[in-house]
C-alpha positions as CSV (number, residue, x, y, z in Angstrom):
1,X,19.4,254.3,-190.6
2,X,17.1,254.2,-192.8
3,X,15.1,251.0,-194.3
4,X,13.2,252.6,-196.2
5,X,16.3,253.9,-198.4
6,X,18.4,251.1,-197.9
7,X,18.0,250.6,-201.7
8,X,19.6,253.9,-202.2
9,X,23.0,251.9,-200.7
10,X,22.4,248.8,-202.9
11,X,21.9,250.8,-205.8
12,X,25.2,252.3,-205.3
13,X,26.7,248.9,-204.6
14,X,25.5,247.5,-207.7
15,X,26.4,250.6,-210.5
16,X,29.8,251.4,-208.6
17,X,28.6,254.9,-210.0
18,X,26.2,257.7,-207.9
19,X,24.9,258.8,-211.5
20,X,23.5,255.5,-212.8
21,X,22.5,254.5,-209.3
22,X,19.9,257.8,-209.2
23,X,18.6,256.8,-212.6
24,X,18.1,253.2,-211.3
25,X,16.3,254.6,-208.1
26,X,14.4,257.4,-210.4
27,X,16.2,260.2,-208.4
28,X,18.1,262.8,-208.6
29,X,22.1,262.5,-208.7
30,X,22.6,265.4,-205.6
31,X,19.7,263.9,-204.1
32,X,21.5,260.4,-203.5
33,X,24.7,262.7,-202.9
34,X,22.8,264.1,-200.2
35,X,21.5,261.0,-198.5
36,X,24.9,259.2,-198.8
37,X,26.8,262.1,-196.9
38,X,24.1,262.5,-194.1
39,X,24.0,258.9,-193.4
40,X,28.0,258.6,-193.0
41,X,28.2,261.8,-191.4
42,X,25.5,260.2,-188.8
43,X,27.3,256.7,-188.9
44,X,30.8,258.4,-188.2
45,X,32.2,256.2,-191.1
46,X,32.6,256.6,-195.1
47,X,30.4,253.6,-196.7
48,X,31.7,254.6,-200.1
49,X,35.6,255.5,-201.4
50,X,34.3,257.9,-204.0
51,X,38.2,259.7,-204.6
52,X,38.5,256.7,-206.8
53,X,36.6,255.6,-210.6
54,X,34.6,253.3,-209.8
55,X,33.4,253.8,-206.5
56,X,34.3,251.2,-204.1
57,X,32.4,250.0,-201.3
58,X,34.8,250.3,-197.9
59,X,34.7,247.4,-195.3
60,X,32.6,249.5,-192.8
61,X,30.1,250.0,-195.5
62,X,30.5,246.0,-196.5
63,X,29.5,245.3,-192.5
64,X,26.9,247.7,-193.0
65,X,25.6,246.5,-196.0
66,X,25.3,242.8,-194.8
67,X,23.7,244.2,-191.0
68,X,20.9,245.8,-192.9
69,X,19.9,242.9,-195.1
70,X,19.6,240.5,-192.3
71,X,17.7,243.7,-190.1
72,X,15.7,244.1,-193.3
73,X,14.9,240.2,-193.2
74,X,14.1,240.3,-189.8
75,X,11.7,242.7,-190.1
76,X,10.0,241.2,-193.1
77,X,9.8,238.1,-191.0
78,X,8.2,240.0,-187.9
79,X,5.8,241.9,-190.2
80,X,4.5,238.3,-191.4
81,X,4.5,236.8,-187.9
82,X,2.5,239.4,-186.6
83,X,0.3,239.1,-189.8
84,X,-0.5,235.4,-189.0
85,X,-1.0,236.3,-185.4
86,X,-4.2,238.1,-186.6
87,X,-5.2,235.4,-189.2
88,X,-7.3,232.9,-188.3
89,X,-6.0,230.4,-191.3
90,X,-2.4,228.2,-190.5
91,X,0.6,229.2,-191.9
92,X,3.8,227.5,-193.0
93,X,6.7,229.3,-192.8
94,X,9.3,228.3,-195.6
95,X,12.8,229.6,-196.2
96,X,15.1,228.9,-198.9
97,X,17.7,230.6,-201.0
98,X,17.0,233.1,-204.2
99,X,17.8,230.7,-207.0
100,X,17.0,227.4,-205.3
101,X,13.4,228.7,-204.7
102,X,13.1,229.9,-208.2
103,X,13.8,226.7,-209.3
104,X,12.1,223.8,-206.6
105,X,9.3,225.8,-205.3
106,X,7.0,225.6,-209.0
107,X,7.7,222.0,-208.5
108,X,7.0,221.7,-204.8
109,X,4.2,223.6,-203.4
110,X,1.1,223.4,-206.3
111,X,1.0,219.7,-204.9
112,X,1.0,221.1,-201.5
113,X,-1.4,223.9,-201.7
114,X,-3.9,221.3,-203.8
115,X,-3.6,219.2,-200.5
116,X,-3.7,222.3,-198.2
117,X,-5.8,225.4,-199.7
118,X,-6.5,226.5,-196.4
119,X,-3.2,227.0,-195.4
120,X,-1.2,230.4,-196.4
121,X,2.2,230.2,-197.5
122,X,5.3,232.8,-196.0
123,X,8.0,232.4,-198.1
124,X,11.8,234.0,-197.1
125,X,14.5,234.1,-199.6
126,X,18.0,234.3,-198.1
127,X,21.7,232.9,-197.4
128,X,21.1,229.4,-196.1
129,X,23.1,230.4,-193.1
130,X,20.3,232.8,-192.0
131,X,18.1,230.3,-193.1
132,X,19.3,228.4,-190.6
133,X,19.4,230.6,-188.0
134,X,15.3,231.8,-188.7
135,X,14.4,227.9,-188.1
136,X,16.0,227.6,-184.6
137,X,14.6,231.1,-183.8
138,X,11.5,229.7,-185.3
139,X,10.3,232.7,-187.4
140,X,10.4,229.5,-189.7
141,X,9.1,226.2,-190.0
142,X,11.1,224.8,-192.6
143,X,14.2,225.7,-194.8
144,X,15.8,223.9,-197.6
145,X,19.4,224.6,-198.8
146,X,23.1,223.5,-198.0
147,X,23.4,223.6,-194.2
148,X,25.7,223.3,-191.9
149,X,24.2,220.5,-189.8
150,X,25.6,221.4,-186.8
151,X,23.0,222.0,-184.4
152,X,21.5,219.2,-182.1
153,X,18.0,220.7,-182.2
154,X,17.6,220.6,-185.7
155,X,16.6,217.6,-188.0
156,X,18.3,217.7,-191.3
157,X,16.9,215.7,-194.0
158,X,19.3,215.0,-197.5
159,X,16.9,215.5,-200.9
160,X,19.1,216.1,-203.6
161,X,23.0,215.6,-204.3
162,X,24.3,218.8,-206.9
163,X,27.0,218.4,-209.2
164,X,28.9,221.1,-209.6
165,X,30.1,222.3,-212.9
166,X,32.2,225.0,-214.6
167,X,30.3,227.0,-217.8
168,X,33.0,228.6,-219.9
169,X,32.6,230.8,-222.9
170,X,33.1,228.4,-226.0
171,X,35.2,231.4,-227.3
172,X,38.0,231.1,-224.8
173,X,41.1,229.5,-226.0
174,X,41.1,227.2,-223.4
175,X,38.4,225.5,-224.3
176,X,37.8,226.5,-227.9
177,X,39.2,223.2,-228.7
178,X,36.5,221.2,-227.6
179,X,34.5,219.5,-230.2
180,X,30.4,220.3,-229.9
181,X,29.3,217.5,-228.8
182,X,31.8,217.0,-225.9
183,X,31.6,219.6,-222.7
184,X,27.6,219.0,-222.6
185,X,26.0,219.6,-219.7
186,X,24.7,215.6,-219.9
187,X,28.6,214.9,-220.4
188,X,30.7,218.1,-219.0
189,X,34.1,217.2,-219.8
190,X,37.4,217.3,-217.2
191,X,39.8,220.4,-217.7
192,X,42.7,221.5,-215.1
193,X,42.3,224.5,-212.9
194,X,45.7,226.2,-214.0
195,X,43.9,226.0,-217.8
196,X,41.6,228.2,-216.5
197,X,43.7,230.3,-214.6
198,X,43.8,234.0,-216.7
199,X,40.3,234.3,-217.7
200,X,37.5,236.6,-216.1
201,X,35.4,234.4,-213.3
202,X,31.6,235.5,-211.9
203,X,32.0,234.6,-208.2
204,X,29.3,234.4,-205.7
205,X,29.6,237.0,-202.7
206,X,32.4,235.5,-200.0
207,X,29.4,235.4,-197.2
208,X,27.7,232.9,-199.1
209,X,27.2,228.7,-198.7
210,X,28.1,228.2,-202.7
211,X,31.2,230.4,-202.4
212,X,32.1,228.5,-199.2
213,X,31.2,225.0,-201.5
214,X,33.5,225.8,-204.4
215,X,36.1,228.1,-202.5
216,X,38.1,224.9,-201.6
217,X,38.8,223.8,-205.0
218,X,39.3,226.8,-206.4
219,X,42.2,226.8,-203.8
220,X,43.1,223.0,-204.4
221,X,43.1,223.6,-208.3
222,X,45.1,226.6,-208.0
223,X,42.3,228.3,-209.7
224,X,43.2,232.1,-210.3
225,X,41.0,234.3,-212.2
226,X,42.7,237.2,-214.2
227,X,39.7,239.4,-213.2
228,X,36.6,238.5,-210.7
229,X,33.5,239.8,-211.0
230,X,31.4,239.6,-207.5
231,X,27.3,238.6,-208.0
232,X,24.6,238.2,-206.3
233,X,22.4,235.8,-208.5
234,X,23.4,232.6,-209.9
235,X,20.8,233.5,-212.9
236,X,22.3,236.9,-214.0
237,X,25.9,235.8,-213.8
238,X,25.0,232.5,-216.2
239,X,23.5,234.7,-218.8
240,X,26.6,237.2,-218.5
241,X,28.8,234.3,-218.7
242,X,26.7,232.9,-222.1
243,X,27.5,236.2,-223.5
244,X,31.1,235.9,-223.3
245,X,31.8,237.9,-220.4
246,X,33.1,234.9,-217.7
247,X,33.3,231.7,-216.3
248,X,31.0,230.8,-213.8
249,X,30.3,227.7,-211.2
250,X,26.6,226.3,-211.6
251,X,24.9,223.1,-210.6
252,X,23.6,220.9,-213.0
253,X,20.2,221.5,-210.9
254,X,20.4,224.7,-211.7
255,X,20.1,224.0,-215.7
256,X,17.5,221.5,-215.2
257,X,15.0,224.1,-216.7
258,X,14.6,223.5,-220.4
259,X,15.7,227.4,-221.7
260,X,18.7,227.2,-219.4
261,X,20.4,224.0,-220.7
262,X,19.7,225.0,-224.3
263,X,21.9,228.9,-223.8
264,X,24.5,228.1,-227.0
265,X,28.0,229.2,-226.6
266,X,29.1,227.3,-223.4
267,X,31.2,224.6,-222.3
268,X,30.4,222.8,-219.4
269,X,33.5,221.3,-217.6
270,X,34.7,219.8,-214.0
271,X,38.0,220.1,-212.0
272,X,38.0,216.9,-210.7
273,X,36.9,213.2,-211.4
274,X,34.5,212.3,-210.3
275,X,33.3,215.8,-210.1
276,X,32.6,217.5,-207.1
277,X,28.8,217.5,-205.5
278,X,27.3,219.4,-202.9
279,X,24.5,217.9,-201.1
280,X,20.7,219.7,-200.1
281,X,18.9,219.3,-197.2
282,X,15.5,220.4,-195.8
283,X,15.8,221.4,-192.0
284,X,13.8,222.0,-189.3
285,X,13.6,222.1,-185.5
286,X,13.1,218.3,-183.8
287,X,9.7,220.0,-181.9
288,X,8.7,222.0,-184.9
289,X,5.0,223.2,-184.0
290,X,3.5,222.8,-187.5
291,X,5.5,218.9,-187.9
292,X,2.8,217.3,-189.9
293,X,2.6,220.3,-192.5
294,X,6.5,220.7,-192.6
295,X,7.1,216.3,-192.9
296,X,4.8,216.3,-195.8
297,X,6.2,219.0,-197.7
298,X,9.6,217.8,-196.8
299,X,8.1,214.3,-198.4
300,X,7.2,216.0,-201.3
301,X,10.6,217.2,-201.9
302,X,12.4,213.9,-201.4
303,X,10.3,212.4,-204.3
304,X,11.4,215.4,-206.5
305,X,14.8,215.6,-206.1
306,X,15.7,212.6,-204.2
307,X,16.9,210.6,-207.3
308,X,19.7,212.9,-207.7
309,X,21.1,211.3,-204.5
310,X,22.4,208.4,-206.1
311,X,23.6,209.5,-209.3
């Protein structure tokens, strides 16, 4: 098992096709052939069904796929530790999740840094759940996301309450009705599940929190999709969706940047009244070594977002 090459498998994963996965990874087609069949053949187990068009992942090659990320993160994490361990500079260890840090960390740490140039910054990107798991192994300091707030030696602090919302293509007929200025992301507007039943959804992988957030009502709305397409980021699937391809569940934090909330062709609804929220939290352990550092970022934080709690 290789790390190195693990993109060589997420490439694959991604084009559902070995020729667009080689050009993607600048390589030849027999070349990623090769590698594929010598790491099954050394596994025991076929990562890919490639007797069918596209190729399908299999679930041995699902499990793989999910060990290897968190043995990739793990190492990233170890490779940083044992950085600081030579450093003679502090370090704050901060992990949060791919589009949440895209969107709260330009707004969280210049203020910190301008109070703290001396100390360096380690940021890791994951599922909150690992997130979680990295703070009470403390290979991190601090983490903010949706968690499960479960364990006893971890303090979980709320910052922000989400709402979450549905972005339809305006051309679907289910919505196509809608006058302009209703279904605004200020004002989403209320629509049934079962009128949204029979149209394409972008749906976050299964393993992660905001699947596990909206997975419920899709259930209690008797929500089904005529096709669903699986992603990875909240970002790429929004764009898709504003292109016609989709519907997709977002956050209303997530369109808080100005280009995002101005993407035309959208309709911005809810499945229930009052909608549905999801709530943030910044965690850390109760004897967290760097406490001062992690409490005034954490501070930081509730004055950004902590206005959303009470809307």
């Amino acid at each position: 098992m290789d790390l190195d090459k693990f993109d060589y498998i997420l490439a694959v994963v991604e084009t559902q096709n070995l020729t667009r996965a080689a050009k993607l990874l600048y390589i030849s087609q027999p070349t990623l052939t090769n590698y594929i069949n010598k790491l099954e053949d050394e596994l025991g187990v076929k990562l890919f069904d490639r007797s069918v068009s596209p190729i399908r992942i299999t679930k041995a090659g699902t499990l793989y796929v999910q060990e290897m990320k968190a043995i990739r993160e793990s190492s990233v994490l170890l490779a940083a530790q044992l950085r600081q361990m030579g450093s003679t500079k502090p370090t704050l260890n901060i992990g949060i999740g791919t589009s949440r840090g895209r969107r709260w960390l330009p707004r969280l740490l210049p203020r910190f840094c301008r109070n703290h140039p001396d100390v360096a910054i380690c940021i890791q990107q994951t599922e909150d759940d690992r997130l979680e798991r990295a703070i009470r192994g403390r290979s991190l300091d601090v983490g903010f996301g949706v968690f499960s707030g479960i364990y006893s030696e971890l303090s979980y602090t709320p910052v922000s309450a989400e709402t979450i919302l549905v972005a339809v293509p305006r051309r679907f007929p289910c919505v196509s009705g809608i006058p302009l200025w209703e279904g605004t992301a200020e004002k989403p507007c209320r629509i049934d599940g079962a009128a949204l039943s029979g149209i394409p959804f972008f749906l976050p992988r299964s393993t992660s929190d905001f699947y596990r957030t909206i997975s419920s009502q899709i259930e209690r709305h008797k929500l089904r999709p005529s096709v669903t397409h699986t992603h990875g980021s909240l970002d790429t699937a929004y764009y898709l969706a504003a292109e016609g391809l989709g519907a997709v569940f977002i956050t209303d934090d997530f369109l808080q940047r100005k280009e995002e909330r101005s993407v035309p062709g959208l309709v911005y609804c809810t499945l229930s009244d009052p909608p549905l929220k999801r709530y943030s939290t910044a965690c850390c352990r109760t004897d967290c070594a760097r406490e001062g550092l992690v409490q005034e970022l954490i501070a930081i934080a509730k004055e950004e977002f902590s206005g959303q709690l009470g809307r």
